[in-house]
C-alpha positions in Angstrom: -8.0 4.8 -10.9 -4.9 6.8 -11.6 -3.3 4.6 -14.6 -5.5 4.0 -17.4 -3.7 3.5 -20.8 -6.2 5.3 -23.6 -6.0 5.5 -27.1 -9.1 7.3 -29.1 -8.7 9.2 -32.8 -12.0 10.9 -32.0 -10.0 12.5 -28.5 -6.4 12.5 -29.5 -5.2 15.1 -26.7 -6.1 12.5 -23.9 -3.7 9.8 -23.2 -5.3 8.3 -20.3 -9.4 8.7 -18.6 -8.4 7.9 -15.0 -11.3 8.1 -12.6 -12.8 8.9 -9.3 -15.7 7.0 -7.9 -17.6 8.1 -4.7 -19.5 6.3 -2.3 -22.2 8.1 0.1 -21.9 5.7 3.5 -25.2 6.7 4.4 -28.4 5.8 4.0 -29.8 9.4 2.9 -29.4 10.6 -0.3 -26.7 14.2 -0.7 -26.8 16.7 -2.6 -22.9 17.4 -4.4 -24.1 21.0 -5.0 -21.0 23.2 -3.1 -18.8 20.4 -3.6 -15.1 19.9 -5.1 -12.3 17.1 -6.0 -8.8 18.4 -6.3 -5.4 17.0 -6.5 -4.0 20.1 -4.5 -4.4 21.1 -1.3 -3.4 24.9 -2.3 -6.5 25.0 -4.8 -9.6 22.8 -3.7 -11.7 24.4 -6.4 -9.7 22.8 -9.4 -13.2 21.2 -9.8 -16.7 21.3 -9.0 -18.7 18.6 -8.9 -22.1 19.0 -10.9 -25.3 19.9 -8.6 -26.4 16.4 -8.7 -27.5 13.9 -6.0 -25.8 10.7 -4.7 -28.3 8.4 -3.3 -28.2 6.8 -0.1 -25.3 3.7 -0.3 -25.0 4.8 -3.6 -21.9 5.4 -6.0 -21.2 8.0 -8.1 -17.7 8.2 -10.3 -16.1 10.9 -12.6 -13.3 10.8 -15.5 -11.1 12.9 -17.2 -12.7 12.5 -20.6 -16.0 13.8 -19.4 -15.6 15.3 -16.3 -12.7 16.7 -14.0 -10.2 17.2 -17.2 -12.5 18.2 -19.6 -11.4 20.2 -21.5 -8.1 19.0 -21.0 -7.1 22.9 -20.5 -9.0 22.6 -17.3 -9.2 20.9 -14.0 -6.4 18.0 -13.7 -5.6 14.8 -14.1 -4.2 12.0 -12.2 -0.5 11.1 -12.0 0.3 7.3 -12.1 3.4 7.6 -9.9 1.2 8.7 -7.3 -0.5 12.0 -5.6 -3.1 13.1 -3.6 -7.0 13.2 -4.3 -9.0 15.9 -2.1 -13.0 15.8 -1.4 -14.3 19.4 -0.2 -17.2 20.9 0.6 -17.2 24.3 0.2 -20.7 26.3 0.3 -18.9 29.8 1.7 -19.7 29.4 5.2 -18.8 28.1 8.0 -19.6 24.6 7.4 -16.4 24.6 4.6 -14.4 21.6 5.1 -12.3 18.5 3.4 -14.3 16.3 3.7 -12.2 13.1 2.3 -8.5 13.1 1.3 -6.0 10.3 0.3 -2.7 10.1 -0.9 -1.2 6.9 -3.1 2.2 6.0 -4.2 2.4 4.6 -8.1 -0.4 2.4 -9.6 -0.1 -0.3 -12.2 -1.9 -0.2 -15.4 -5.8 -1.1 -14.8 -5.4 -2.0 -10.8 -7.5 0.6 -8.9 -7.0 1.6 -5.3 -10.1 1.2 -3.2 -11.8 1.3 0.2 -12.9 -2.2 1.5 -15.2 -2.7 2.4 -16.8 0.5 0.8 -16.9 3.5 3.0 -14.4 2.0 5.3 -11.1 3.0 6.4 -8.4 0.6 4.7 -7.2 1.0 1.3 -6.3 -1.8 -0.9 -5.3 -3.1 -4.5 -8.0 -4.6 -6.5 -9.3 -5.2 -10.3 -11.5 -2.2 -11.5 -14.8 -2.0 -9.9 -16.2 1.1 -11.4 -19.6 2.5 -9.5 -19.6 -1.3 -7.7 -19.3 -2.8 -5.2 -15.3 -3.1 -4.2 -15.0 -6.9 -3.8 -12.8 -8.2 -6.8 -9.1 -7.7 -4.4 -5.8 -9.0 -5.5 -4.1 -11.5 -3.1 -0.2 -11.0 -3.2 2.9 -10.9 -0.6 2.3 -9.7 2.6 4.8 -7.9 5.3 3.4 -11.1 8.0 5.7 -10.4 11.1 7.9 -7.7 12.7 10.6 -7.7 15.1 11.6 -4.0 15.6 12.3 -3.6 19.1 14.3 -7.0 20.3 15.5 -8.0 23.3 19.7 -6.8 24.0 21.7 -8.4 21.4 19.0 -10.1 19.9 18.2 -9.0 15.6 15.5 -6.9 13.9 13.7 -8.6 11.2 11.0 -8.5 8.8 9.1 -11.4 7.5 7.4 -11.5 4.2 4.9 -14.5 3.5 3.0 -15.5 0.2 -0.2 -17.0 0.7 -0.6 -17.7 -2.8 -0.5 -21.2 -4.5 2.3 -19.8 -7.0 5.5 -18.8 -6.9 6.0 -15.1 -6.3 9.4 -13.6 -8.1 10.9 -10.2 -6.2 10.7 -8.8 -9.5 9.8 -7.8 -13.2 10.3 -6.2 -16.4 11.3 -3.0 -14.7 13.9 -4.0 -11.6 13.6 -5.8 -8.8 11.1 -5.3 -6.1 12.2 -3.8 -2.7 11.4 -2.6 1.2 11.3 1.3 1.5 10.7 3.2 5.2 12.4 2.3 8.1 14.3 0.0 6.0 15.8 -0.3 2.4 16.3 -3.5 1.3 16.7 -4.2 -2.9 15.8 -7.8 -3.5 18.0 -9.6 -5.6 16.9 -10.3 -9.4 16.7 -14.4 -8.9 14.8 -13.8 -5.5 11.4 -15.5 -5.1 8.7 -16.9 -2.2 7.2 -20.1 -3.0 4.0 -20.8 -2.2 2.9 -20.8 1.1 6.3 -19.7 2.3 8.0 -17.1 4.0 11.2 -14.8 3.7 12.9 -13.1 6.3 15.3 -9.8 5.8 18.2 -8.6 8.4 20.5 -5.9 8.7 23.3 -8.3 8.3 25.1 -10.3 5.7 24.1 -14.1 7.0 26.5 -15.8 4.2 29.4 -13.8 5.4 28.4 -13.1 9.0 27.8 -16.9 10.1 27.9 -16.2 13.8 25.5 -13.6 13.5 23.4 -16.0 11.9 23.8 -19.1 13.7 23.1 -16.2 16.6 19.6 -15.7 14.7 18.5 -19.0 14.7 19.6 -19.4 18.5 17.9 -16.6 19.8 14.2 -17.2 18.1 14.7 -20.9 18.1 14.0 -21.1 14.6 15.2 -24.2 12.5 18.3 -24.2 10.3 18.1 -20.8 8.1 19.6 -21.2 4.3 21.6 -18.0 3.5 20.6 -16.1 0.8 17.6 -18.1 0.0 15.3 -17.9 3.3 17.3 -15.3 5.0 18.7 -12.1 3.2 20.3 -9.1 3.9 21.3 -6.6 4.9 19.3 -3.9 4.9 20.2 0.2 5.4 18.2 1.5 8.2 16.7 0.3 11.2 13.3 -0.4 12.2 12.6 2.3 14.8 11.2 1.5 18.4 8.3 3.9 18.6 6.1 4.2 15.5 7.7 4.2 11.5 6.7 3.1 7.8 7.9 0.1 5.9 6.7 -1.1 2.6 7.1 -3.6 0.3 6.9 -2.2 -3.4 7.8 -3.3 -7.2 8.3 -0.9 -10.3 6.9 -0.2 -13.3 7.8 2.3 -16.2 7.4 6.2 -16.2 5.2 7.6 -18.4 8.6 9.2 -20.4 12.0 7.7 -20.9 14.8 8.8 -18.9 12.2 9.4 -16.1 12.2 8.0 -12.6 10.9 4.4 -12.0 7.3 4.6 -10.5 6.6 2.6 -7.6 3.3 0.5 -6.5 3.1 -0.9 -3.2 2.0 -4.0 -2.6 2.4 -4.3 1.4 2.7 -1.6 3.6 2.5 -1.2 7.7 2.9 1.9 9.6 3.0 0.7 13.3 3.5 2.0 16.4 4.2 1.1 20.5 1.4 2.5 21.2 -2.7 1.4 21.6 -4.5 0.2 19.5 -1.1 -1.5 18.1 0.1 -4.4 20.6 2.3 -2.8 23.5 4.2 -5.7 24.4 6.1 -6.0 21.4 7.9 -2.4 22.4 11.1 -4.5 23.7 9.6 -7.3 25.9 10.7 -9.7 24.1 6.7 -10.3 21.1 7.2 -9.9 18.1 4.4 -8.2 15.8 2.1 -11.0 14.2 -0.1 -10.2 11.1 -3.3 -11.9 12.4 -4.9 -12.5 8.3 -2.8 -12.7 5.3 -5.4 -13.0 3.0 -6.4 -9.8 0.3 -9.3 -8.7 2.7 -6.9 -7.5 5.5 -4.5 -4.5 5.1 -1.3 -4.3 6.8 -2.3 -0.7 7.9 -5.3 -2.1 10.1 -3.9 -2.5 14.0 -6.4 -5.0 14.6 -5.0 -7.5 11.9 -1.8 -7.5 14.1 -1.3 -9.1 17.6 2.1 -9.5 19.9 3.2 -13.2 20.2 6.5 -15.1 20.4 8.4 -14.3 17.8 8.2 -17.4 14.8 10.5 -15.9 11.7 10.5 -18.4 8.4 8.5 -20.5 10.8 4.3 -20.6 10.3 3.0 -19.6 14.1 
């Protein structure tokens, strides 16, 4: 939890108490004597956990206030914009090692970043869940389907899908929302999905480059696209054929003004050609299929994808 707005006369130095939680994914209780959280990979010592033990699929968390910033001269904090978070072990011997380490792009006020389900691999958004169970995961816009290696003179494209019952606007307060990676894409500021519908973005203009787009719907037999309201673009970039990044993020405000934007991701997939991603979709003519859109499925996990037809705008 690396954004936490705080305001306390009683500790007037500290303008935030982020917070890590761990989770022992074993059934044995450990001892955190010998180990260490750090947000620097060039000093893994920046604090050492208390010789206390973390019982067996337990949880354990730590905050600035009381713990890894404290005092506020020491240790470090957590930067909202994003960073990385390191979990050593470090006894002096041969069994040193990181044992855990993640790095996160911006988070938005009170919105933690978790493993689900706990102990396992995939990260996602969710309400704060502090030393419980992570279950309480916010359902939003999802990057649904892929087309980065087409068939000869046929178009890349990304499809974005909101399984939600509301409308979803491409933007807020801050900007407009956008695709980063491969791609770079800045949404429009009237741009929204309605419920239960689906975008698609290009690396062409399909108001001014009709054939192109009447090319589009040709190819992927899709039905009639509207310009600039189901189909947008274009995009910088291209989606490369091997393995690349793409995310879908929105802004929110930097700590100081005059300061960069910070960005929170709300979608991200980093695929590849390769097992366990789909092979087929390298060129033969698939396109990537997200398999669930729903807030329990990251876009980062191979297995939620699959190679099928290609279907953009159009629900498989």
């Amino acid at each position: 939890m690396a954004h936490t707005n705080y305001n306390d006369p009683q500790h007037p130095q500290y303008n935030s108490n982020d917070w890590i939680e761990l989770y022992n994914t074993t059934g044995t209780s450990i001892s955190l004597d010998d180990w260490y959280i750090s947000d620097d990979i060039d000093d893994l010592k920046k604090w050492a956990i208390p010789a206390i033990d973390i019982a067996g699929n337990d949880f354990i968390s730590f905050d600035e206030l009381n713990d890894f910033h404290n005092p506020i001269s020491s240790g470090f904090g957590l930067n909202k914009a994003g960073e990385v978070v390191i979990l050593s072990y470090l006894p002096g011997s041969s069994d040193d090692r990181v044992v855990d380490f993640i790095r996160f792009k911006g988070q938005d006020n009170e919105v933690s970043l978790g493993r689900y389900p706990d102990g396992g691999s995939d990260w996602l958004a969710m309400s704060m869940s502090r030393d419980a169970a992570n279950n309480h995961l916010i359902l939003d816009v999802v990057i649904d389907e892929l087309m980065y290696h087409p068939l000869e003179n046929n178009e890349e494209y990304v499809e974005l899908y909101n399984p939600t019952t509301e409308t979803i606007y491409l933007e807020n307060s801050e900007g407009p929302w956008k695709l980063d990676g491969a791609v770079d894409y800045t949404f429009t500021p009237d741009m929204s999905i309605p419920a239960d519908s689906r975008l698609i973005i290009v690396g062409f203009d399909p108001i001014a480059e009709r054939s192109r787009l009447n090319d589009f719907i040709a190819a992927y037999n899709t039905d009639s696209l509207t310009a600039g309201i189901q189909i947008i673009g274009p995009w910088t970039g291209s989606l490369s054929n091997s393995s690349e990044r793409l995310s879908l993020e929105y802004p929110i405000a930097a700590d100081q003004p005059g300061e960069p934007l910070c960005w929170v991701i709300v979608d991200e997939v980093i695929y590849a050609d390769v097992a366990p991603w789909p092979e087929t979709a390298d060129g033969a003519g698939d396109g990537l299929q997200r398999i669930f859109s729903d807030q329990y499925h990251s876009g980062n996990n191979p297995s939620n994808w699959q190679a099928a037809v290609p279907t953009p705008g159009i629900k498989p």
